[in-house]
N, C-alpha and C positions, 0 to 999 in steps of 0.2 A: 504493500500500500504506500501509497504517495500522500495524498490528501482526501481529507474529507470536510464537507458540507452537512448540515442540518436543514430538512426543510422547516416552513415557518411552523406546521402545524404540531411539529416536535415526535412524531412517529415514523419519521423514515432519515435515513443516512445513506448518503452520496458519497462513494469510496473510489479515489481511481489505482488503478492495479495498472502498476506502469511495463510489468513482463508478462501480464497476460491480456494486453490491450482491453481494455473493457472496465465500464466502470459497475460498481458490484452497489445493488440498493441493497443496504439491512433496513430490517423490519427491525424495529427498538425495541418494540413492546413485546417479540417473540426472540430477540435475540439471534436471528438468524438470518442467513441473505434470504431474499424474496425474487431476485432476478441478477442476470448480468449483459450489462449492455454494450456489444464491439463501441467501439466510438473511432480507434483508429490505433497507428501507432504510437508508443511512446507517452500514454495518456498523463499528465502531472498533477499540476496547480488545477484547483474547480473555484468557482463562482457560480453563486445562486441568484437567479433573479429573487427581489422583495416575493414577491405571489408566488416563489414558487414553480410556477411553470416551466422556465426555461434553464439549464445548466449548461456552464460554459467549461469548455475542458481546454487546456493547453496539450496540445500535441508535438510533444521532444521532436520526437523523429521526425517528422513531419514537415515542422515550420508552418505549424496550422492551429486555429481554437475552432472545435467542432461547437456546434451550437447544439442540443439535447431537446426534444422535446420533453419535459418530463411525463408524461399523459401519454407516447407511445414509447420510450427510451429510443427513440432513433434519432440520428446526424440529419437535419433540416438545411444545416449548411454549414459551410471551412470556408473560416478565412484565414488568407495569408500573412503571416505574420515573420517575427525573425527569428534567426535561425537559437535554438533550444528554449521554445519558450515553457516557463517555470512557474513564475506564481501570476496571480491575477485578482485586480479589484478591479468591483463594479463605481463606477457614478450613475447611479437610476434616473435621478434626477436631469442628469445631465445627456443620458444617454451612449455613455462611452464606457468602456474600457479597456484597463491597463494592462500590459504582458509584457512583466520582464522575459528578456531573452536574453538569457544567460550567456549563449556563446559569442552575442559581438556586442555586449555590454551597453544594448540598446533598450529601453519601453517604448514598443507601441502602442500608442495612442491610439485607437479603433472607433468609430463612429459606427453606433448599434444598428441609426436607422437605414444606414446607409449600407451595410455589410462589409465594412473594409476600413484597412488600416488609412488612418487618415496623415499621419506623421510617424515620427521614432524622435528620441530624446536620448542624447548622451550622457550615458551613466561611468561611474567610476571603475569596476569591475568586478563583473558576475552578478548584476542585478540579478538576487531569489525571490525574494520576497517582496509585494508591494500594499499600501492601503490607503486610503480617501481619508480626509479628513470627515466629518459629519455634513457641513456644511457646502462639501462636495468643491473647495475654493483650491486645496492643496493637496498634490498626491506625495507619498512618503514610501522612500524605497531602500531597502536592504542591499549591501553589496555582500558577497560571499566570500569575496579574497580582498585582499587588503593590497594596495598599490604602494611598490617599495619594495624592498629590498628584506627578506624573512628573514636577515642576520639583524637586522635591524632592531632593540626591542621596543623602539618607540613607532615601528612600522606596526600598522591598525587597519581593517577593516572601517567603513564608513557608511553612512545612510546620506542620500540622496535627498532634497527636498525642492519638489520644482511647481509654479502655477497650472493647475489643470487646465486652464484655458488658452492660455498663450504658450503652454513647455518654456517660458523664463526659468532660469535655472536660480532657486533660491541658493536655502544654505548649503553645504556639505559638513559634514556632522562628523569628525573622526573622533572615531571610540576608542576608549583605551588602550592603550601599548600592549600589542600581543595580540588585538581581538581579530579571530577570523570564525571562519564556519568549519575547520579542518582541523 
């Protein structure tokens, strides 16, 4: 397992199984999977739409976020994205989201209504992980490896903070001496 999701109504879980492509539903209240759904290669990061309906899957291998119906578990559609992409937040409000792509240290900015990446935004290195502020103004991102020299011990992993609307590059956030994801 890679990641999981909760839907809102709190009796199912969204699991993606990144070596046997397919994301696996548990049933919570039985404690057991209830289906499993292909979605593609490489399957990673998920996001849930608010209602529920729709789940968005990052595809490694791929260089794709399959889009889920959740109501049939099938791929409605792939969009292209950059290469290994890993974690993913929604903006609902905004209608966009975000996929870090870990192998060329880019976020795809993605436009929902439109199906497609709309920009990429340069990041430090190995954007994993990303998230939305509330107010949907500022997206916030994880680097995995730390830029510098690993003899170094004041060399640090860092977080990414840039404008959801415009990709202006706010702060860069370096974490303590020593911090990486390895």
């Amino acid at each position: 397992p890679y990641a999981v999701v909760v839907a809102p109504d709190g009796g199912t879980a969204y699991v993606s199984d990144h070596t046997a492509n397919c994301v696996v539903v548990l049933d919570l209240a039985a404690g057991k999977p209830k289906a499993e759904w292909p979605v593609g290669e490489g399957p990673a990061g998920l996001a849930l739409s608010p209602d529920g309906k729709t789940l968005y899957v990052a595809l490694q291998k791929a260089r794709q976020v399959a889009v889920v119906s959740t109501a049939t578990g099938k791929v409605t559609k792939r969009i292209a994205v950059g290469w290994r992409p890993t974690g993913l937040a929604l903006a609902p409000k905004k209608n966009r989201l975000f996929v870090c792509n870990t192998g060329e240290n880019t976020v795809s900015v993605v436009d929902l209504g439109a199906g497609a990446e709309k920009f990429r935004v340069q990041m430090i290195r190995e954007p994993i992980f990303v998230a939305v502020t509330p107010d949907e103004s500022k997206v916030v991102v994880s680097n995995a490896l730390a830029f510098g020299p690993a003899t170094e011990s004041t060399t640090a992993a860092s977080v990414n903070i840039f404008d959801a609307d415009t990709a202006e590059t706010g702060a860069t956030v370096k974490l303590p001496g020593g911090s990486t994801n390895c």
